[in-house]
N, C-alpha and C positions, 0 to 999 in steps of 0.2 A: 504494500500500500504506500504511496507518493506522501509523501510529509506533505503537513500545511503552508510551507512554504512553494513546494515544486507543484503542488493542486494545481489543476484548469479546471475550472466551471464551462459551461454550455449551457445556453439556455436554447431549445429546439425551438425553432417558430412553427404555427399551428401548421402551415401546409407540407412541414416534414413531417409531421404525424401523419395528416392526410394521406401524405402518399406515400409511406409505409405499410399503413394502415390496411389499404387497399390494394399495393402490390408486393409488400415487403421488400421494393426497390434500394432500399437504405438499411436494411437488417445490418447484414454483414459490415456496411460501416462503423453504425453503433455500437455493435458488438466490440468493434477491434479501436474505436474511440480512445482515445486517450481523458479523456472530459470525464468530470463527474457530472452528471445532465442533472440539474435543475429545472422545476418546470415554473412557468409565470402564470399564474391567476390569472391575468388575460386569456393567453392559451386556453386556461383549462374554459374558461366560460366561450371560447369559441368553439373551439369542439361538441362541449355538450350545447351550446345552442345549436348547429348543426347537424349531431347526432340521428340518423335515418332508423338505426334501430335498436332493439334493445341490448342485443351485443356492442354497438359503438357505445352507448350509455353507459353501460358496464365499464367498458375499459376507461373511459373518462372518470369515472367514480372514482375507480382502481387506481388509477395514475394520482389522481388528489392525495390519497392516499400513504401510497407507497414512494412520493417523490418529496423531499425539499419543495416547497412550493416558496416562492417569491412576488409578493404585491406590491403595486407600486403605492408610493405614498403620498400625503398630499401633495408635499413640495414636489414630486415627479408628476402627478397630473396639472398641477401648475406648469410648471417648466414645461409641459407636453402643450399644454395650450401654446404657450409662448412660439414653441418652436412651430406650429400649425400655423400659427397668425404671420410667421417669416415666411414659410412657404405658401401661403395663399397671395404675397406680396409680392414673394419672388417669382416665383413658380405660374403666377396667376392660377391657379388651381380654382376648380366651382366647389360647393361646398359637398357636394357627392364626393369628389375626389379626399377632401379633407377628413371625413367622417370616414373612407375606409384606410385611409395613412392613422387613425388615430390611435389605433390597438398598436398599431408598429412600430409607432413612436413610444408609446408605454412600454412594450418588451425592450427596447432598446435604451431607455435610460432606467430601467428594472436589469439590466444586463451589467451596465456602466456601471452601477453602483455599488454590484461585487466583482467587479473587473474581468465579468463572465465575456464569453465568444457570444454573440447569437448565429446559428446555423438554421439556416433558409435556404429555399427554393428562389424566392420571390428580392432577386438581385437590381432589379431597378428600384423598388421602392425604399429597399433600406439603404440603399447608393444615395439614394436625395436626403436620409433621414441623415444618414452618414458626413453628409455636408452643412448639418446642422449642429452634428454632435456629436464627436468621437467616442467611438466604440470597435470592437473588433468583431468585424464579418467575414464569415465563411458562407461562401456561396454553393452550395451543392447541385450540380445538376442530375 
């Protein structure tokens, strides 16, 4: 076991569940992961809002559960406003667009704050979140 100092955290974003989930396209990675995967409260509430049936429920339960969970807190959903109101300025984003960067921005300054990776599918959007606010990203395809 890595001491607490040599430790990496991972925080998985919802669409590497998804598509795990569904093809076990990413098993073999996670498996041979170097990361202690922590999951983010966000995550977990997209999942089971999503959730199609009662095996996907299940494992969402299950995962709350048996994972370190991480939520963000106020001063992060602050800061998450903050950094949404720079990208609707910058970016011109409509507010559809902002409202689905919102979760993404919350795992990722819930990442930042124990000096976790987040690992995604979803490389464009945490690329702009990325330029708002350093963090370390792993793009999986």
């Amino acid at each position: 076991m890595p001491s607490a100092k040599t430790t990496k955290f991972a925080l998985l974003d919802t669409a590497i569940y998804i598509e795990n989930f569904r093809s076990g396209r990413f098993t073999v990675r996670l498996l041979q992961s170097p990361f202690v995967i922590s999951c983010s409260s966000v995550v977990l509430h997209e999942l089971l809002r999503g959730a199609r049936t009662a095996t996907e429920r299940k494992f969402v339960l299950e995962l709350s559960r048996r994972c370190q969970v991480l939520t963000p807190t106020e001063q992060q959903w602050l800061k998450a406003a903050e950094i949404l109101n720079r990208l609707r300025r910058r970016e011109h984003y409509e507010a559809t667009k902002l409202r689905d960067l919102a979760f993404d921005v919350l795992i990722a300054l819930s990442a930042r704050s124990i000096g976790a990776s987040v690992i995604t599918t979803n490389h464009t959007d945490f690329q702009v979140i990325q330029r708002e606010v350093p963090f370390h990203l792993l793009c999986w395809d």
